[in-house]
C-alpha positions in Angstrom: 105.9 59.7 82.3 106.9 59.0 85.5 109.5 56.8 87.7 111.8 56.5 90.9 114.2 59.2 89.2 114.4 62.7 89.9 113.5 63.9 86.3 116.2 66.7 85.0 114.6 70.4 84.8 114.9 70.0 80.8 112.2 68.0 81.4 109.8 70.3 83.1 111.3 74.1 82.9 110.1 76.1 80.1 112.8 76.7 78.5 112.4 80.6 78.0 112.4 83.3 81.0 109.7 84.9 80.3 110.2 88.2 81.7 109.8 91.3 79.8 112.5 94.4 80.1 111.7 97.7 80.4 112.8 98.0 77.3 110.5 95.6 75.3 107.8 96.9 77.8 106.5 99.5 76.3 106.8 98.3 72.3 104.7 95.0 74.0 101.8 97.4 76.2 101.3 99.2 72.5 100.5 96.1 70.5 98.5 95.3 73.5 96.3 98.2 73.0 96.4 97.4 69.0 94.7 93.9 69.8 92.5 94.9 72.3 91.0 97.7 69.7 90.8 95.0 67.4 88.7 92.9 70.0 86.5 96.1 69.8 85.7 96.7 66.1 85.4 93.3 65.8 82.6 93.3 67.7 84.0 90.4 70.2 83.1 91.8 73.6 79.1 91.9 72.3 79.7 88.1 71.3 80.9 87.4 74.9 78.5 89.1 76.6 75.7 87.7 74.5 77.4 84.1 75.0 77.7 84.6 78.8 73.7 85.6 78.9 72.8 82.3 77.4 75.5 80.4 79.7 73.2 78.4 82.6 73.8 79.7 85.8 76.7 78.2 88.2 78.2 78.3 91.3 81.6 79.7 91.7 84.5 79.4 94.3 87.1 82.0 93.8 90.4 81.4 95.7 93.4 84.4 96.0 95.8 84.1 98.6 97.2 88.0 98.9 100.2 89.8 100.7 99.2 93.3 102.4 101.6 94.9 100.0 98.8 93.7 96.9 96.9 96.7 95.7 96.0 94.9 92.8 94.1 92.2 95.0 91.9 95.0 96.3 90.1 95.0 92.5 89.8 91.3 91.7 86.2 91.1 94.3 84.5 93.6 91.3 85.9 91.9 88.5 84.4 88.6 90.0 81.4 89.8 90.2 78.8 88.3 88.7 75.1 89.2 87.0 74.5 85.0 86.4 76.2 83.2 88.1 76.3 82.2 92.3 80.1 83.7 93.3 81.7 83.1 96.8 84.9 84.4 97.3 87.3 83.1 99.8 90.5 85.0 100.0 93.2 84.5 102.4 96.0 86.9 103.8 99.2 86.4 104.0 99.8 89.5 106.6 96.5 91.2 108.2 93.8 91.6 106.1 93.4 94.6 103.4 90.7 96.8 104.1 88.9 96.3 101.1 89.3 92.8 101.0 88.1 92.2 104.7 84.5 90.3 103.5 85.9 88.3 101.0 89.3 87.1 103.6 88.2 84.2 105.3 92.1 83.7 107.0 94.9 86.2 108.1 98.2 85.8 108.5 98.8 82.7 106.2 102.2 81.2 106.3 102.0 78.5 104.3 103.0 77.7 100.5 100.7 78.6 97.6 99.0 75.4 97.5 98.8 74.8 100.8 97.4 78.1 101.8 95.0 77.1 98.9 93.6 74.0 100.4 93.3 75.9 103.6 91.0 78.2 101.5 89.3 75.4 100.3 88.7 74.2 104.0 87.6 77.5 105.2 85.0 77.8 102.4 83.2 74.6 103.4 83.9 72.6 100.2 80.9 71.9 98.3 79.9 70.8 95.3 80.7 74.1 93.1 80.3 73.9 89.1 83.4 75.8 89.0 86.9 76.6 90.7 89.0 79.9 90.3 92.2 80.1 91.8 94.0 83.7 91.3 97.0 85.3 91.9 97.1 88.8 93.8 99.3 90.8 91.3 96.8 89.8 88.2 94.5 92.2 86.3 91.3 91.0 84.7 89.5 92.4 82.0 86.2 94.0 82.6 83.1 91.0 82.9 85.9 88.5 83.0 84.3 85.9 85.2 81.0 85.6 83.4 82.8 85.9 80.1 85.2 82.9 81.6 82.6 80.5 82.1 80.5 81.0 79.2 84.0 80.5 76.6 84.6 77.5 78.9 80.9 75.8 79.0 81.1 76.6 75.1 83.9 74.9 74.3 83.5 72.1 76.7 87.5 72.8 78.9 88.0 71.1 81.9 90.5 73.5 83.0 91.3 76.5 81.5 93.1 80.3 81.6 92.8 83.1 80.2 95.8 84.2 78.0 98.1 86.6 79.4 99.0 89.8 77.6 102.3 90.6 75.7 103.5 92.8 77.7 103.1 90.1 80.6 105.8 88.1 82.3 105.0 84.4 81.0 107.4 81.5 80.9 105.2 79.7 78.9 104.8 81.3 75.3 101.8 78.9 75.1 99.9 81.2 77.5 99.6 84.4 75.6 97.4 86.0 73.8 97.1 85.3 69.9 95.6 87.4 67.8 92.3 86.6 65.5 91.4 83.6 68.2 89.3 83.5 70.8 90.3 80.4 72.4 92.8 77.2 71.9 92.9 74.3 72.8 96.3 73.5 74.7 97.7 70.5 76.0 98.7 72.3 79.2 97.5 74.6 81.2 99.5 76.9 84.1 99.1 77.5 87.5 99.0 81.1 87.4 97.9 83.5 87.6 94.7 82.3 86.7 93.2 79.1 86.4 89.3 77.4 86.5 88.6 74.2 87.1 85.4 72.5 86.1 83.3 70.4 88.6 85.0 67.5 87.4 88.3 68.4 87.5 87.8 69.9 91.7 86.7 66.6 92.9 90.0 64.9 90.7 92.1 67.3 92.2 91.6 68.9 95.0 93.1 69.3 98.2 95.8 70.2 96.4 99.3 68.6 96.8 101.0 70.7 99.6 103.6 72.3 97.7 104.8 75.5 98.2 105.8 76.8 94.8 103.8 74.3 92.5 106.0 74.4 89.9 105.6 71.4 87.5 101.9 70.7 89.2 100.5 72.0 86.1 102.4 69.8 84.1 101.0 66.8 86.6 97.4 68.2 86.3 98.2 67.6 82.0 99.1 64.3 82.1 95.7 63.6 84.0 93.6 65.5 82.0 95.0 63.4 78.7 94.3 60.1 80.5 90.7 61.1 81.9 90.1 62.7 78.2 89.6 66.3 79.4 89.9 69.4 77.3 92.3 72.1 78.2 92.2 75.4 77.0 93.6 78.9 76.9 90.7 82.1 76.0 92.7 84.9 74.1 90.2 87.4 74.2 90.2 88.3 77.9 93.7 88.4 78.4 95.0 89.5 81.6 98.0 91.0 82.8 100.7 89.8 85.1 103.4 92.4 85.0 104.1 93.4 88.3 107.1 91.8 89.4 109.1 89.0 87.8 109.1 85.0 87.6 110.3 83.7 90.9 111.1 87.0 92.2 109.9 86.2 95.6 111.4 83.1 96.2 114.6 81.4 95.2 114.6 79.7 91.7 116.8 76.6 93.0 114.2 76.1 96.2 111.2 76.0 93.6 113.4 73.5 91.1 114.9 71.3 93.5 110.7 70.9 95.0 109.3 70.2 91.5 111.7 67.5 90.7 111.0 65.8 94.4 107.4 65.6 93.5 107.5 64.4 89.6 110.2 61.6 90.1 106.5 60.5 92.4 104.2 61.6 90.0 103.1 61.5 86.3 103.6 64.1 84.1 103.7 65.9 80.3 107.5 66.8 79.4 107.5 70.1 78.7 108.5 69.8 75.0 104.9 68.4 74.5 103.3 71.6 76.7 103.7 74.1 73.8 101.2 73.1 71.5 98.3 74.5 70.7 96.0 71.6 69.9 93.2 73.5 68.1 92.2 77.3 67.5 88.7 78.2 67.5 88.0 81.6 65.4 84.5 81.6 66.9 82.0 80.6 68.9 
């Protein structure tokens, strides 16, 4: 949809907070442990691996813009790493560096939004034709193997652009995003900006540079509406969910700002209406 009006936040909010209390917390972190022992009997970590062996070898570009505050930043560069596939990381900081992030930061002292200290990324990496695009928040965790068990899922199941699915105990205003149980992948209708999303070849030259937005909210709603008309497949992986529990939902920033931004650039811009961005499309049991 789109037109000269500013559309009304039903339109592109959630609808549901998405944070979880510290009393939910811990009830949440234990059936996390029950699905990920699950993921182990079951065998399904083998399958990836075994999957991400057979997956042809790409070229990745992994973008995380970081505050020096971000501990958890200082263990994305090993869970990027990479037996197959060609990774370049290009990290940027939003203070001075981090120690152990100093080969990976290609800029210091950011001060820009989140998307348009992204596309400064994207300039400082010399663009070129990658196979794939990561873009990651600094307060994530990934599973162990996650990025070549990321792009063999996605090259299996054909996404265009795709996230893992966040944990239970995760704060997610999309319920779409997290895990389920007994699948290891859906196909969505949406997919969110955070806290991690890949974009297929494809999908980087479609859309990037970035619109220079500095919270993004309702981009990922834009990116849907363009992925349904160029015929793309957009998915969610539920078994290498990640977690993204460190501080709240617009914690950093003031939830009016981010609003009053997201309905500036959709009154200019096609988009899926939230309603339609909770579906799950398909559920794949295997691969």
């Amino acid at each position: 949809m789109t037109g000269a009006l500013a559309p009304h936040p039903d339109e592109f909010l959630s609808g549901h907070v998405g944070h979880v209390g510290p009393r939910r917390a811990p009830l949440l972190r234990a059936a996390d442990r029950v699905l990920d022992a699950s993921l182990r009997l079951r065998g399904v970590p083998r399958a990836l691996d075994r999957l991400a062996a057979a997956t042809t070898a790409r070229s990745v570009l992994a973008l995380c813009v970081y505050r020096e505050s971000s501990e958890r930043a200082d263990l994305l560069p090993q869970r990027l790493a990479s037996e197959r596939h060609d990774v370049e990381l290009a990290f940027g900081a939003m203070g001075e560096a981090r120690p152990a992030l100093g080969a990976a930061t290609r800029i210091a002292r950011l001060a820009g939004g989140k998307f348009e200290n992204l596309n400064a990324l994207l300039e400082s990496a010399h663009p070129r034709d990658v196979d794939w695009l990561l873009c990651l928040d600094d307060d994530v965790l990934l599973p162990s193997g996650f990025l070549d068990r990321m792009i063999g899922v996605c090259e299996q199941l054909g996404f265009a652009i795709a996230q893992p699915a966040q944990t239970l105990a995760s704060h997610a205003a999309w319920p779409v995003t997290r895990r389920r149980a007994r699948t290891f992948a859906r196909r969505t209708s949406f997919v969110e900006i955070g806290p991690v999303v890949a974009f297929r070849a494809d999908a980087v030259r479609e859309l990037t540079p970035f619109p220079a937005l500095r919270y993004g909210w309702g981009l990922d709603l834009h990116w849907a509406a363009i992925a349904a008309d160029r015929g793309w497949a957009l998915g969610v992986v539920d078994v290498l969910p990640v977690r993204h529990d460190a501080g709240a939902i617009a914690s950093s920033y003031r939830f009016d700002d981010a609003v009053a931004e997201t309905r500036e650039f959709l009154s200019r811009q096609p988009f899926l209406p939230s309603t339609a961005a909770h579906r799950s499309l398909a559920s794949y049991r295997r691969l």
